[in-house]
C-alpha positions in Angstrom: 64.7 48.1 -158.6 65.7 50.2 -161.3 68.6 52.0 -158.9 71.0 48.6 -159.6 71.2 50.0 -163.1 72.3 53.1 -161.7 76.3 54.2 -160.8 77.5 54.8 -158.0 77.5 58.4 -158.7 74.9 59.1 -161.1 76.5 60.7 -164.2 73.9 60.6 -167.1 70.1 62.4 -167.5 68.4 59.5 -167.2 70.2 58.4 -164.2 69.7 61.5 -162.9 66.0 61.4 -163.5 65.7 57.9 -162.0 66.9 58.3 -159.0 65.4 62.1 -158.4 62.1 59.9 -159.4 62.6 57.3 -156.5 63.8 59.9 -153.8 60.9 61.6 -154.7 58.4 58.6 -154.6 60.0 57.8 -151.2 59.1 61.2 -150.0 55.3 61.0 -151.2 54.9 57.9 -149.6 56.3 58.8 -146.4 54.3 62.1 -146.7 51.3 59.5 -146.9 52.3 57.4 -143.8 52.9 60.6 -141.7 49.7 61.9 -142.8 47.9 58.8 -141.8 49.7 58.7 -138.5 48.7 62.2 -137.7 45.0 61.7 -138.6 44.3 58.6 -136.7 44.1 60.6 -133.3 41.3 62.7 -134.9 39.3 59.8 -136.6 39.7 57.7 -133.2 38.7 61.0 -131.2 35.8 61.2 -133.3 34.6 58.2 -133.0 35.3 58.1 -129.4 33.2 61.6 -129.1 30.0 59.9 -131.2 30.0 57.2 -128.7 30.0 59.4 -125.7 27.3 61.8 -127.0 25.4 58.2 -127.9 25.6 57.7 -124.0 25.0 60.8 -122.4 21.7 60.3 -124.8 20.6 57.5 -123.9 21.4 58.5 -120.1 18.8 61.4 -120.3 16.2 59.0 -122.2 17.0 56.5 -118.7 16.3 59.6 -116.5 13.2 60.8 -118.4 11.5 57.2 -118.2 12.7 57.3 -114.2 11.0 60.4 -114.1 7.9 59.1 -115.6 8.4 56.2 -113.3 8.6 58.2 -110.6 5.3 60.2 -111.6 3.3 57.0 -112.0 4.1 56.0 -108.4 2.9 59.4 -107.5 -0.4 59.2 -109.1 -0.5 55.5 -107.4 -0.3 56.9 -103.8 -2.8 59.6 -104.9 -5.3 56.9 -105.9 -4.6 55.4 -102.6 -5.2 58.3 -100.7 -8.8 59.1 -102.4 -9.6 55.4 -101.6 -9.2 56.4 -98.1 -11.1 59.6 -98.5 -13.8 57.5 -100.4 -14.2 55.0 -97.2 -13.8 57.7 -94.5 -16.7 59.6 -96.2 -18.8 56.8 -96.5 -18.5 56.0 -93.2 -19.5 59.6 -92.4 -22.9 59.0 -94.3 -23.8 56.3 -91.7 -23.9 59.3 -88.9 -25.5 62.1 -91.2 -28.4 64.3 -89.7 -30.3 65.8 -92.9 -30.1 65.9 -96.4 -27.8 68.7 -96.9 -24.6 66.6 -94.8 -25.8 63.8 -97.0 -25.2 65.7 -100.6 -22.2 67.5 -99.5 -20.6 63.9 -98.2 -21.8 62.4 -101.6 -19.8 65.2 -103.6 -16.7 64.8 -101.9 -17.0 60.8 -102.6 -17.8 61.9 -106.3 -14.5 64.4 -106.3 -12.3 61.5 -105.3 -13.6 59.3 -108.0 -13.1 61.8 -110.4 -9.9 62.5 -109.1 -9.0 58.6 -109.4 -10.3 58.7 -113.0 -7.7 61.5 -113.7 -4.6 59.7 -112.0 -5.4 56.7 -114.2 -5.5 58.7 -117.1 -2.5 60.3 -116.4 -0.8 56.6 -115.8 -1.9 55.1 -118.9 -0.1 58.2 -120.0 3.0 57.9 -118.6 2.8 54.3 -119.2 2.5 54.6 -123.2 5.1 57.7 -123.2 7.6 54.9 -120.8 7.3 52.1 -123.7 7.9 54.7 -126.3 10.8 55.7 -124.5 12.6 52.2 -123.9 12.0 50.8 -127.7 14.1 54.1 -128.7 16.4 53.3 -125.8 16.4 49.3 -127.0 17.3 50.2 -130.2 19.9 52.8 -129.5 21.7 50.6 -127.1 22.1 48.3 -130.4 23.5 50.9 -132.1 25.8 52.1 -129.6 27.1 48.2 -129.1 27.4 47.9 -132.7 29.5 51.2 -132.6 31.6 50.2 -129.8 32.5 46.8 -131.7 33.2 49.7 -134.2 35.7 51.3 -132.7 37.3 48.4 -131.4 38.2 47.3 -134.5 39.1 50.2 -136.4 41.5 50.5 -132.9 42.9 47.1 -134.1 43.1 47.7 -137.6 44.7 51.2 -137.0 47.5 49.7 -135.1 48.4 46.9 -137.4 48.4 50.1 -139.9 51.0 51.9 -137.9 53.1 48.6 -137.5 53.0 47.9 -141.0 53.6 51.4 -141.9 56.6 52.5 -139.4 58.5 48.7 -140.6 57.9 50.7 -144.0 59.4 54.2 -143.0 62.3 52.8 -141.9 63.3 51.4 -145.3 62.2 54.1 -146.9 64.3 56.2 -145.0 67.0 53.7 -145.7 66.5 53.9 -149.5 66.2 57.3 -149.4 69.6 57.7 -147.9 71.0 55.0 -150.2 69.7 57.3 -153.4 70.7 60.7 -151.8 74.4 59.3 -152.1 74.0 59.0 -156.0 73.3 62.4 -157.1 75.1 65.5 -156.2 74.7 68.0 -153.1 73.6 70.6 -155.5 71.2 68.9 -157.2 69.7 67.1 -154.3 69.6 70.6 -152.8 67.5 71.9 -155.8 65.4 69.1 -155.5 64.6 69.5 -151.8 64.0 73.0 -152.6 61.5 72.9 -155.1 60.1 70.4 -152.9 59.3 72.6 -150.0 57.9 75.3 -152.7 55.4 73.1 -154.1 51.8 72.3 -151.7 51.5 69.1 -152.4 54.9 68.1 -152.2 56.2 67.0 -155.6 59.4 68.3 -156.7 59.6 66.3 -159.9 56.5 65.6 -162.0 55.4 63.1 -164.5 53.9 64.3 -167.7 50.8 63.3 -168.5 48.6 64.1 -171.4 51.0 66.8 -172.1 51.1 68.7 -168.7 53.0 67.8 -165.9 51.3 65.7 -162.9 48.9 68.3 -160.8 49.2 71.2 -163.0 46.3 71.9 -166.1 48.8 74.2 -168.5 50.5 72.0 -170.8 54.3 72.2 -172.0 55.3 73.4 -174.8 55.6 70.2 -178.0 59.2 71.4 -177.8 59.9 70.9 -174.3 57.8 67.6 -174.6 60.2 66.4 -178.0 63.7 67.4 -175.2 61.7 65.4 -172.3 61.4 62.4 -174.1 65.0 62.5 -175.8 66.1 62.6 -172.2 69.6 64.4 -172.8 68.7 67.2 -170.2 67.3 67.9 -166.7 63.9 70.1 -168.0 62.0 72.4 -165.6 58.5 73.3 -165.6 58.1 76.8 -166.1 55.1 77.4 -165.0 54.9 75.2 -161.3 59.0 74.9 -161.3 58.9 71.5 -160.7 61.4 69.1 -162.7 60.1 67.2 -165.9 60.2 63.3 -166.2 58.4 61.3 -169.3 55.6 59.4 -167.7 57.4 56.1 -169.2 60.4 56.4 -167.4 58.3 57.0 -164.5 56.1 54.3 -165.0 59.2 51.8 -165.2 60.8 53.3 -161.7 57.5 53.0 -159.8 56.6 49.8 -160.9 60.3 48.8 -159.4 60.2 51.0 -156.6 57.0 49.1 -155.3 58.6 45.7 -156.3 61.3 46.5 -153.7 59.0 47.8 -151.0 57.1 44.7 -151.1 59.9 42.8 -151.4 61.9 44.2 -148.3 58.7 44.4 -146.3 58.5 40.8 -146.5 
């Protein structure tokens, strides 16, 4: 990594400038790793909150075919209680006395048939409504399997992550401490400063395409001719953040992911 080059006690701008540039890629990638550690609650929540909304659905589809279930077995005892009716009056007809006993006894038997007609209507019904219900419920129950094998391994995955990704904190906070020692208090102080005033966290900036990384207004073609001479720290004066040719930076990322890598190993 390009901090071998470097004194003990950086003394030179582009010493300077290197290892500002690895404190501060040290910092965005633990900002990264703390990010993603704070998020995977949510996106595991979230998942974990599909899936139960998945099953309290498919619960109320179970209940609403039980219910239909429960309603056919109804119109079954109703059909067995006109068949009674049906045979009681037609006993009845053996014992009439005129004509009038007879078509009133006849009507009744008619009623129940009609009646019978109806609860088998209303069971054919119930029964095409029941085998709409359990495809649904067939296919949901694949999706919520396939979702649950989901989750299980994005729970896996997320904690090889957060293995992987604490081993790599912990020499990053090792390298950080190991640059911090090579530039002065006051300048580490500015650095941490202009840090903490910036949203997205970077306190010293690349320049790209003429304009520092994250910002559209473009420096001056002076400032850019001092950046690239590299005989002074430059600030930005429009986001305050400190200036670093993109080349140099290029170089001491390149080497500052060579070493991660390396140590991770």
């Amino acid at each position: 990594m390009g901090h071998n080059k470097i004194p003990k006690y950086a003394i030179t701008v582009i010493d300077k400038l290197r290892v500002l540039y690895n404190i501060q890629l040290i910092d965005t990638r633990i900002d990264e790793i703390r990010k993603f550690r704070k998020n995977i609650p949510i996106e595991v929540k979230n998942l974990e909150e599909e899936l139960f909304q998945m099953k309290k659905k498919l619960e109320n589809i179970n209940e609403e075919i039980l219910y239909l279930k429960d309603n056919i077995d109804k119109q079954n005892k109703n059909i067995k209680y006109s068949d009674i009716l049906i045979k009681k009056y037609e006993k009845q007809k053996n014992n009439v006395k005129n004509n009038k006993e007879l078509y009133s006894i006849d009507k009744e038997i008619d009623y129940q048939k009609l009646e019978i007609q109806l609860f088998k209507k209303r069971i054919k019904e119930f029964n095409i409504k029941i085998n709409k219900k359990e495809d649904i419920l067939e296919k949901k129950e694949d999706i919520l399997k396939n979702k649950e094998e989901h989750l299980f391994h994005k729970k896996k995955e997320l904690n090889k992550i957060l293995f992987e990704n604490d081993k790599e904190e912990k020499i990053l906070l090792q390298e950080s401490l190991s640059f911090s020692k090579k530039v002065d208090n006051k300048l580490l102080k500015t650095y941490k400063k202009i840090r903490n005033g910036v949203k997205n966290g970077v306190a010293v900036a690349p320049v790209q395409r003429g304009a520092p990384l994250g910002s559209y207004l473009a420096i001056t073609p002076q400032k850019y001719s001092e950046l690239i001479q590299r005989n002074k720290l430059l600030i930005d004066e429009h986001s305050g953040r400190i200036l670093i040719d993109s080349e140099l930076a290029e170089e001491e990322k390149k080497n500052f992911l060579f070493l991660v890598i390396k140590k991770k190993k």
